[in-house]
N, C-alpha and C positions, 0 to 999 in steps of 0.2 A: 452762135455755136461756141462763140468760149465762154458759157455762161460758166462760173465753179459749180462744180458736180453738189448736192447735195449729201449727208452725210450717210444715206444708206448708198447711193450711187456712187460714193467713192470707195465705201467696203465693198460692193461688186465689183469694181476695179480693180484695188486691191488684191483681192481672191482671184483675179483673170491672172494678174503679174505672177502671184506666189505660184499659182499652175503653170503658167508658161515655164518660169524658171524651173519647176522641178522637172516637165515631162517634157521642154521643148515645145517646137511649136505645132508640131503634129503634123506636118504637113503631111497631104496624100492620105493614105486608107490608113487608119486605126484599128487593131485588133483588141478591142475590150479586155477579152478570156486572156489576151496574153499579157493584156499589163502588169500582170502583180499576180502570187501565186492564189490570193484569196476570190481574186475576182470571177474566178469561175464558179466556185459557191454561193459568191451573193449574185450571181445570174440564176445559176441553178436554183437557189432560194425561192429567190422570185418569181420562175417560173411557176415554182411549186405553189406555190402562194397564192399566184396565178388561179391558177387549176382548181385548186380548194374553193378559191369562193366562187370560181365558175359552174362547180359542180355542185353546189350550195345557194346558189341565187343570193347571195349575200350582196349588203346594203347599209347604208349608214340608218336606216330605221332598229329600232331597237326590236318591236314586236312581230314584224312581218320580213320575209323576203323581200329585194325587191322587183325580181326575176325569178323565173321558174328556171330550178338548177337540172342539170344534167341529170343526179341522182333523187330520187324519193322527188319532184317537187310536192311542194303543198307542208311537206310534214317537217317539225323542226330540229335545228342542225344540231347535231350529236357532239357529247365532250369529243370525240377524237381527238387526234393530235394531226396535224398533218406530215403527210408520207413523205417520205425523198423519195424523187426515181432518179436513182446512182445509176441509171442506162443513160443520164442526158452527157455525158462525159467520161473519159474513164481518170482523171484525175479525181473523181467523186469517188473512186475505190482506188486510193493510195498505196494501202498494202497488201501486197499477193504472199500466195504461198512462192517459197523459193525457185526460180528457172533462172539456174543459169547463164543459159543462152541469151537473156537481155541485159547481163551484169556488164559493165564496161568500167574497167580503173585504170588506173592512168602512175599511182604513183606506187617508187619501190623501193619504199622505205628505207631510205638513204640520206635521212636527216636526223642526226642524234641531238635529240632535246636537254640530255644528263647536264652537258657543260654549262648549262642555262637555268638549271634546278638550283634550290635553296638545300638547305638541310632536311629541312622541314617533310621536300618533295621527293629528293633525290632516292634517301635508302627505300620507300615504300616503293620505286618505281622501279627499282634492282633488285631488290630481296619483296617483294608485294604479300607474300605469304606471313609477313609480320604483320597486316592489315586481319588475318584470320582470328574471331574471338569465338566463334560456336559453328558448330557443326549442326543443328539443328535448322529444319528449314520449314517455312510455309507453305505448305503443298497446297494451297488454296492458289496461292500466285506465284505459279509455275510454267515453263512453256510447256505445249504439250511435246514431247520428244517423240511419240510415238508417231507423229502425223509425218517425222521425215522420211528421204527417201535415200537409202545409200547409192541408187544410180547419182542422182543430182549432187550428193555429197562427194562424192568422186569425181565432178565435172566443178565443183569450186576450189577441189584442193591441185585440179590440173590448169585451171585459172588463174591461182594464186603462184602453181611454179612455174607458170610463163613468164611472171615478174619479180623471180624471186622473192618472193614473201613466204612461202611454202619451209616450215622446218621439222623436223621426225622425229619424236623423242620415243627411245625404248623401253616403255613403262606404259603398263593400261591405267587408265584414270580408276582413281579406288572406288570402289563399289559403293561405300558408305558417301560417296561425294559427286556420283552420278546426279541428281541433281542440282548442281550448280552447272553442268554441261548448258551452254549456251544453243537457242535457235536460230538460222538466218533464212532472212524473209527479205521481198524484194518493196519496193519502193519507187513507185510512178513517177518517173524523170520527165520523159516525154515517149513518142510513139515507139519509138526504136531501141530505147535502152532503160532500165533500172538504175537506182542506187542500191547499196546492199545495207542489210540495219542486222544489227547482233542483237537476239533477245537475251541479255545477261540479267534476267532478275534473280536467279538462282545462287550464281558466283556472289552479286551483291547481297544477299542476305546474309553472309556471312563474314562480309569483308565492314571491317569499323570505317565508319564515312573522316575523311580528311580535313582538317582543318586548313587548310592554302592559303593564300593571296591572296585569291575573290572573295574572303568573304570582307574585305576594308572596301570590296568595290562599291561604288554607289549603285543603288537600284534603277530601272527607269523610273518610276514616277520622284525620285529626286533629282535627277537630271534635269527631267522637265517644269523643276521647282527653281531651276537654280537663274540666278541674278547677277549680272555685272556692270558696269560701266561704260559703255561702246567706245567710250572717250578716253578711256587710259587703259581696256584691258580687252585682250583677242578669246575668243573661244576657238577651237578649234576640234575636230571630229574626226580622228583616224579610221578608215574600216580597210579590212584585210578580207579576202576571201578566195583560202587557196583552192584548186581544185582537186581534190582528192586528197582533202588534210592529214585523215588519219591514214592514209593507204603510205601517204609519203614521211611519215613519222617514226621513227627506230623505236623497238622495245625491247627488253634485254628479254634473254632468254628464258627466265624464268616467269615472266611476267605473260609471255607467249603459254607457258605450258598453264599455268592456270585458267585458260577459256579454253574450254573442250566440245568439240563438236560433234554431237550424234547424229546415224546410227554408226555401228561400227564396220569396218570394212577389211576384206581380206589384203593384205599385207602385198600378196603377190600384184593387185593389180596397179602398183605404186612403183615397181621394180624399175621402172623407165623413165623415174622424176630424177629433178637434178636434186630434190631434196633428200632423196635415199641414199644418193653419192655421197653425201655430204654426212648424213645419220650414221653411214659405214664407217667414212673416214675416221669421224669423229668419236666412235667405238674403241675402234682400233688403236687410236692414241692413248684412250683413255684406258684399256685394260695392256695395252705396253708401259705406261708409267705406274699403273697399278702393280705389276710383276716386277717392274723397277726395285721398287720401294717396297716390297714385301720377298723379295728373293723366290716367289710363285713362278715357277715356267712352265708350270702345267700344259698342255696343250690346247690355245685357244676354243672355246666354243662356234661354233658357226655364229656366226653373227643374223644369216639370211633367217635363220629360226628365234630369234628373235621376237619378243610381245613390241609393237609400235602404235605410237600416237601420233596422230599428226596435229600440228598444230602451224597458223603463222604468226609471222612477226607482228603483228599489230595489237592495238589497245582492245581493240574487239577480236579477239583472233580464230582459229580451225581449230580443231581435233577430231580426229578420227583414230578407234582403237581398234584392236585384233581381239576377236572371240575367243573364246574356246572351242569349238568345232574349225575356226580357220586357225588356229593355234595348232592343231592337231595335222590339218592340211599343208601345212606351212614344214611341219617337221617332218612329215613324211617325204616330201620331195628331195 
């Protein structure tokens, strides 16, 4: 029994250690689906795969069957392509239309990134609207806006002020600029909760792409090119992974008002956020230094009649505008 292994029997060995070390040593029930997020596709996959040549009588013969398939037998197998059935999981249907009610976040934007920016990053990330070079947009790849709902639009911006992330700017998004208004769509976590995904291709079509930091990064396939010494030099592999990265990420305010989120929603039923307390406050100051500085004492406007956007603090952020018919509702009260 201590014969030395020969040389394919020691690369089977080999491949046992490198698996032990990565996954442990499994002891007790192994859940396949749940090892890795792929591996639910390449079961599904193969299920599917399955099915096709079962249904096909398929065979390593080139000219015949080599079983009578479920479909058609006798007659031969068609280019088709074979089908997914996205019912064998619902990880197979990753992105839903927006609810709400399964978004779960966790972070409240209480980490400012700025004192950690370069030049390079910093003013695009304060003043972002110097990223703007054309107002023109590709309507071919666009979200569709029309498909949202302002009840559910109302249930992420009462989401967002549960954690303070929720901010109100008094200004409707300009018409000419409606589509760059962002979608949000939900994202298969697991049974009980979503992640949230901002559709921004509209804002990016118009914002010039940055040159940063990442691009001196190496790619993967140079990584896994790369060569050293085991004997005079360490390699080492840092990975971070916060949870709820961007949710816990500060963004100046004007970087908030540039993702806009439809449809639009009447103003009054916001009156109970702490982000309207705040959109007041913040009026108020600014049309007192206004009157300062211009010897104006005119007699303030209501502020409650007011055009509002909502927007939050994140790199994906909310908005929500006031119509014109809830414009009209808004001042009559």
């Amino acid at each position: 029994m201590r014969r030395r292994p020969s040389r394919v029997q020691q690369q089977a060995i080999d491949n046992l250690v490198r698996l032990t070390k990565a996954f442990g040593n499994s002891a007790g029930r192994f859940h396949v689906p749940k090892s890795g997020r792929r591996s639910i596709h390449l079961l599904a996959g193969l299920s599917d795969l399955c099915s096709f040549v079962t249904d096909h009588g398929l065979s390593s013969e080139p000219y015949h069957g080599g079983f009578p398939g479920r479909c058609n037998p006798g007659e031969p197998v068609s280019e088709e392509r074979i089908k997914p059935d996205l019912s064998r999981a619902e990880e197979l249907r990753p992105y839903r239309r927006l609810d709400p009610d399964r978004l779960k976040l966790h972070g409240r934007a209480n980490w400012d990134p700025v004192p950690h920016l370069g030049d390079e990053l910093r003013m695009p990330c304060l003043e972002p609207d110097l990223l703007v070079w054309t107002d023109k947009f590709d309507h071919d790849d666009l979200p569709d806006l029309d498909l949202e709902s302002p009840d559910d639009t109302l249930k992420v911006a009462r989401l967002w002020d549960i954690n303070g992330l929720l901010v109100l700017k008094p200004r409707l998004v300009d018409q000419h600029l409606q589509p760059s208004c962002l979608r949000i769509f939900n994202n298969f976590k697991n049974e009980g909760t979503d992640r949230q995904i901002g559709d921004r291709r509209g804002r990016n079509q118009i914002e010039r792409k940055m040159l940063g930091p990442s691009r001196s990064l190496p790619t993967g396939p140079l990584l896994a090119n790369l060569e050293l010494n085991p004997n005079s030099s360490t390699l080492s592999i840092d990975i971070t992974d916060r949870k709820d990265y961007y949710h816990q990420m500060m963004t100046s305010a004007s970087r908030s008002f540039t993702n806009q989120l439809w449809p639009p929603i009447p103003i009054r039923r916001l009156r109970d956020t702490k982000a309207y307390a705040e959109m007041t406050s913040r009026m108020i100051s600014e049309k007192t230094k206004g009157r300062e500085a211009t010897g104006d004492f005119r007699e303030e406007e209501k502020i409650r009649s007011s055009k509002s956007t909502l927007t939050s603090g994140l790199p994906i952020s909310l908005s929500m505008c006031a119509s014109e018919q809830w414009r009209r509702e808004i001042s009559s009260e």
